[in-house]
MINUFI-130480 format. One record per atom (N, C-alpha, C): residue number from 0; atom name; z, y, x. Coordinates in nm, 4 decimals. Atoms other than C-alpha are relative to their C-alpha. Layout:
REM MINUFI-130480
   num   atomo          w          v          u
   NUM      CA          Z          Y          X
...
***
This chain:
REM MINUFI-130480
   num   atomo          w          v          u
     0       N     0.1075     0.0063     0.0971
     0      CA     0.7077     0.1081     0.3863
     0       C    -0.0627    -0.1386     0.0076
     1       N     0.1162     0.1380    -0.0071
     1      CA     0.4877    -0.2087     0.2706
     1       C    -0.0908     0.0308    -0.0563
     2       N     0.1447    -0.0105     0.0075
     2      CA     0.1465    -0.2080     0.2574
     2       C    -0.0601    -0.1602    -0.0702
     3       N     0.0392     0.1050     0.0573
     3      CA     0.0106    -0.5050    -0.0128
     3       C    -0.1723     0.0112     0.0487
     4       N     0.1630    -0.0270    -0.0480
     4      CA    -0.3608    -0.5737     0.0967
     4       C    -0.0635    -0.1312    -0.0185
     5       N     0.0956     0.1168    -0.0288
     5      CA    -0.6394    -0.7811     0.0923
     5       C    -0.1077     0.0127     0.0797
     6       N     0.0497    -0.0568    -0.0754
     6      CA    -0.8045    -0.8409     0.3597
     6       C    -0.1729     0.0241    -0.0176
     7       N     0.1320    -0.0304     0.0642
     7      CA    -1.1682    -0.7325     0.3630
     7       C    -0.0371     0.0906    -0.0918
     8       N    -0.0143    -0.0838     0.1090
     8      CA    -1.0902    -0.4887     0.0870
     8       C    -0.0356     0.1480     0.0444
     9       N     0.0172    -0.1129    -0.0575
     9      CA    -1.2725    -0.1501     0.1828
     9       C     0.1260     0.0972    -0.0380
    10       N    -0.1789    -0.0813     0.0245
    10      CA    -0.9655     0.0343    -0.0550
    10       C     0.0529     0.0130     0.1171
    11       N    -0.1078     0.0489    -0.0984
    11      CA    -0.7154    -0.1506     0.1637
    11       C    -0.0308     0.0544     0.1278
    12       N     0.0447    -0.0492    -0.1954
    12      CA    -0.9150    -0.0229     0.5114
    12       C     0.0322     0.0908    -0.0408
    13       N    -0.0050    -0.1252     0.0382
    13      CA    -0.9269     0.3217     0.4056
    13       C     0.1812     0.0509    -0.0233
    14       N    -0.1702    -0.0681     0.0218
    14      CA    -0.5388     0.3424     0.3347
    14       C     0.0375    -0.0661     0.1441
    15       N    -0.1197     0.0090    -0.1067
    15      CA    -0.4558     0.1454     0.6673
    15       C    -0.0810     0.0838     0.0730
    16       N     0.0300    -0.0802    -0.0753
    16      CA    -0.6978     0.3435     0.8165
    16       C     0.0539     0.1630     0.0169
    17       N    -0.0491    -0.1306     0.0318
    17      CA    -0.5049     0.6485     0.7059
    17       C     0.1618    -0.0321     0.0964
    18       N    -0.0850     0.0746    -0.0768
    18      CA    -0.2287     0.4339     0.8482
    18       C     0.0138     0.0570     0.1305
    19       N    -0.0027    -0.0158    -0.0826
    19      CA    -0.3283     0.4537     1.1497
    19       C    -0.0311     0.1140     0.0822
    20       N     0.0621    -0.0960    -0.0069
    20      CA    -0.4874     0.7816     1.1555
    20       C     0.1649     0.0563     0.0583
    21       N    -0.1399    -0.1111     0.0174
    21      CA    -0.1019     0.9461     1.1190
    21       C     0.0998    -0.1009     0.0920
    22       N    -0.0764     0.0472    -0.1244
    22      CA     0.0256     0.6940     1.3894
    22       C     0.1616    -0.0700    -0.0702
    23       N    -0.1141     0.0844     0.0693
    23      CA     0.2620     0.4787     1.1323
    23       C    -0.0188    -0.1225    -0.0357
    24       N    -0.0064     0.1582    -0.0259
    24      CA     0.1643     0.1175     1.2196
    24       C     0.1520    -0.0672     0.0014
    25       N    -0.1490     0.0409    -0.0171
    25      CA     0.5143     0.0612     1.3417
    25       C     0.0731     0.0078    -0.0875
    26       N    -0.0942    -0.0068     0.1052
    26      CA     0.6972     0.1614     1.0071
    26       C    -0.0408    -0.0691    -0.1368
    27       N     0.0466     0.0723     0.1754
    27      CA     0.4949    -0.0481     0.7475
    27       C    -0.0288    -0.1228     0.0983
    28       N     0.0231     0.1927     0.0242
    28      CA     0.4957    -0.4150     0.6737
    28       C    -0.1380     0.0071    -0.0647
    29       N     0.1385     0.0441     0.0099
    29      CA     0.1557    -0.5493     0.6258
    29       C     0.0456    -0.1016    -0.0618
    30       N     0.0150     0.1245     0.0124
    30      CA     0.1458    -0.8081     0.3587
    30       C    -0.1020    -0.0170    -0.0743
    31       N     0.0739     0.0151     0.1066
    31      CA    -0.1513    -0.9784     0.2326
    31       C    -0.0068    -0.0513    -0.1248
    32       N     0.0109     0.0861     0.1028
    32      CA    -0.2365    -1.1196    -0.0976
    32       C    -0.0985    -0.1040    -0.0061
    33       N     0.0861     0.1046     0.0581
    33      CA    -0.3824    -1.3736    -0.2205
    33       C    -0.1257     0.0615    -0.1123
    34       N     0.1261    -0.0611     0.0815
    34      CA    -0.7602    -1.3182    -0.3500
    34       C     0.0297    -0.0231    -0.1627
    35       N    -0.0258    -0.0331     0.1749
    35      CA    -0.6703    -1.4522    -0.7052
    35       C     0.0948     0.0867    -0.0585
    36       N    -0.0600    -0.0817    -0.0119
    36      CA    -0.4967    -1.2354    -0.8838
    36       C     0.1192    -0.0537    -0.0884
    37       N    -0.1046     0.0911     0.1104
    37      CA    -0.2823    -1.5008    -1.0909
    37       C     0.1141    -0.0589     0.1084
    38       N    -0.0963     0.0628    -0.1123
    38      CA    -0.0968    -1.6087    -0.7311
    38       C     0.0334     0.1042     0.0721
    39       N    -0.0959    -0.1552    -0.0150
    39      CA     0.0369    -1.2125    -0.6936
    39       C     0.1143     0.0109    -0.0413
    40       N    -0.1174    -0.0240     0.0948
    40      CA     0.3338    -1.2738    -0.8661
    40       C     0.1200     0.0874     0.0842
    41       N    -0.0627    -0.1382    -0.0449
    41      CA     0.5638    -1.0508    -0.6205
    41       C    -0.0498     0.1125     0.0342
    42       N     0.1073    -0.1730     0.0500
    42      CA     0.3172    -0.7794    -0.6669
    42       C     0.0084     0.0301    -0.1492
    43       N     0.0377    -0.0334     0.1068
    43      CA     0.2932    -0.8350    -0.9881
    43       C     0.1974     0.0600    -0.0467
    44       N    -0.1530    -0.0474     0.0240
    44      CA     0.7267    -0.7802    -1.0057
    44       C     0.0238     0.1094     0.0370
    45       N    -0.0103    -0.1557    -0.1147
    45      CA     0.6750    -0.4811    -0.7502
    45       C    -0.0214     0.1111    -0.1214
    46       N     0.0854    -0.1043     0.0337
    46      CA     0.4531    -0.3349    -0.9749
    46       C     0.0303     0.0122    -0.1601
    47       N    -0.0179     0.0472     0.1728
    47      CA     0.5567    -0.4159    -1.3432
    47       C    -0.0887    -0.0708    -0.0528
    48       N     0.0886     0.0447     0.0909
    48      CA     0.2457    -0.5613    -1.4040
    48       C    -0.0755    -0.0165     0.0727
    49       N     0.1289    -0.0185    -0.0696
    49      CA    -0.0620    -0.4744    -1.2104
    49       C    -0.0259    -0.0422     0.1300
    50       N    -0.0400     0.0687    -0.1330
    50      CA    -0.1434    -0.6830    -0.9057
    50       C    -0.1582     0.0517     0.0547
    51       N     0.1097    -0.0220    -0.0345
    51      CA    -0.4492    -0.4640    -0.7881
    51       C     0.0910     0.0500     0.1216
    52       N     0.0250    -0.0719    -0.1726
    52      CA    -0.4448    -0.3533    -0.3900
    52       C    -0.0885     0.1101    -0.0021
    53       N    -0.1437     0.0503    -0.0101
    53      CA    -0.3855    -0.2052    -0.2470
    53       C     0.0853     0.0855    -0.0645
    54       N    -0.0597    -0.0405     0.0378
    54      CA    -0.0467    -0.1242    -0.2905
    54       C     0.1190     0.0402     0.0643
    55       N    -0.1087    -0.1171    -0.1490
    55      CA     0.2163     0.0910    -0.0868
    55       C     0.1438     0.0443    -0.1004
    56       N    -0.1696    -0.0339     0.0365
    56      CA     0.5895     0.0647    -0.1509
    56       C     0.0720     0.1064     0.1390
    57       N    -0.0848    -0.0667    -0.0674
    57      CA     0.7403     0.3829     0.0166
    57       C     0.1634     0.0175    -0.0160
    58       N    -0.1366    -0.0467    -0.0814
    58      CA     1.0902     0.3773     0.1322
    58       C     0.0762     0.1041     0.0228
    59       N    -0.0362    -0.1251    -0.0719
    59      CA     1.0791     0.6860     0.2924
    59       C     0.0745     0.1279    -0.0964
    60       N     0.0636    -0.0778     0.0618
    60      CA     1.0545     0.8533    -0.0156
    60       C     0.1965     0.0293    -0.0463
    61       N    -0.1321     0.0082     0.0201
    61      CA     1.4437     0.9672    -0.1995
    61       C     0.0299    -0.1239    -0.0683
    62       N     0.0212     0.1114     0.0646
    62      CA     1.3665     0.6628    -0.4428
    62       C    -0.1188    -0.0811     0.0719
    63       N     0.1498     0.1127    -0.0410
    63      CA     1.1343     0.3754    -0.3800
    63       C    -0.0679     0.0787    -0.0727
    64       N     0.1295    -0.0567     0.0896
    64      CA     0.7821     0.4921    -0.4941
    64       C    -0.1014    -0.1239     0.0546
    65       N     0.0668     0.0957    -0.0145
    65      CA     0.5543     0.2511    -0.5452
    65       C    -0.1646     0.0788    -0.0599
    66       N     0.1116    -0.0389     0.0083
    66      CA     0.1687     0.3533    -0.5904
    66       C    -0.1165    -0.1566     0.0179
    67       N     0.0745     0.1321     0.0013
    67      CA    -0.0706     0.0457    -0.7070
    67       C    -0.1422     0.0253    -0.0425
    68       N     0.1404    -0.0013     0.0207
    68      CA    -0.4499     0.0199    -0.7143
    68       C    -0.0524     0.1378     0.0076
    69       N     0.1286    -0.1713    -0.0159
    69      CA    -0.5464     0.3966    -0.5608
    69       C     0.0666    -0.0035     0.1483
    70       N    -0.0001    -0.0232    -0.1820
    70      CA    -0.6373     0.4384    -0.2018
    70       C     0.0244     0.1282    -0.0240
    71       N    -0.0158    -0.1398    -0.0163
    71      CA    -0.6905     0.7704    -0.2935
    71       C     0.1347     0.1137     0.0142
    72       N    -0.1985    -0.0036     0.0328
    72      CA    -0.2835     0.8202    -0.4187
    72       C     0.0512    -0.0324     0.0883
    73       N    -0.0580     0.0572    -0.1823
    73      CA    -0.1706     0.5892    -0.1140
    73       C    -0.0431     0.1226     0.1351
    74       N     0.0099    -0.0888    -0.1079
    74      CA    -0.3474     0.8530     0.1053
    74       C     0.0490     0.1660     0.0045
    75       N    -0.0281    -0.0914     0.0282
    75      CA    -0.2725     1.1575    -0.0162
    75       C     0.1766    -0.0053    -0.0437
    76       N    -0.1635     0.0370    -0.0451
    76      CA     0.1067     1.0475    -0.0409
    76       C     0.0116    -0.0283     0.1735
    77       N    -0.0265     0.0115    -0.1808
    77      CA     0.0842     0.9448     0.3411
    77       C    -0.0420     0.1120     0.0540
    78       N    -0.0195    -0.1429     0.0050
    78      CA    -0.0521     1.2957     0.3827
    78       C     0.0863     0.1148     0.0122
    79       N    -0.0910    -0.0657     0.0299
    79      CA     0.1963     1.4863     0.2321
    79       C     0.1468    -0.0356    -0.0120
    80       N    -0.1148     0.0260    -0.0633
    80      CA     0.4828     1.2952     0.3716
    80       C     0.0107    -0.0208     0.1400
    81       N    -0.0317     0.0381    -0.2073
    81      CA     0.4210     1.2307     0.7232
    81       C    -0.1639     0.0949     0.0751
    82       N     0.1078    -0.0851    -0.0934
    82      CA     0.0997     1.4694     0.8192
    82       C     0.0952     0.0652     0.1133
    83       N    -0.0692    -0.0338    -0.0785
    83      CA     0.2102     1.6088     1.1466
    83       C    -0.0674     0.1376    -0.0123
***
C-alpha cells in the first residue's frame, strides 16, 4: 500500500493513525506531497485528476483501489481489510 500525505495534515494523521492503530507501518510506503497542489502531478496520474490527501493506493486489494481525499474511506477500508 502507499499512503500520499501531507505532512501536518490532520486528514493525513487520522488515516496513519489508523495505520498504526492496526499495526501496518511495515506494509505502506509513506510518500509526501508537495503543499501546492500544481507540483502533485503523480497524484494527480494516480488519481485521474484530484491531487487532494490524503490518498491510499491499496495493493492488497484483488485490483489496485485507490481512495483520494477521504480519511474517512481510507479508514474504513483499512478496517474492513485488515481489522484483526
Amino acid at each position: 500500500m502507499t499512503l500520499y500525505h501531507l505532512p501536518g495534515c490532520p486528514y493525513c494523521a487520522r488515516a496513519i493513525a489508523k495505520i498504526d492503530e492496526l499495526e501496518l507501518r511495515d506494509q505502506v510506503e509513506f510518500i509526501a506531497v508537495p503543499r501546492p497542489h500544481e507540483e502533485r502531478a503523480e497524484l494527480a496520474e494516480i488519481t485521474g485528476g484530484p491531487v487532494g490527501v490524503p490518498t491510499l493506493v491499496c495493493r492488497a486489494c484483488k485490483s489496485e483501489h485507490v481512495i483520494s481525499d477521504d480519511d474517512d474511506a481510507i479508514i474504513a477500508h483499512l478496517e474492513e481489510k485488515f481489522k484483526k
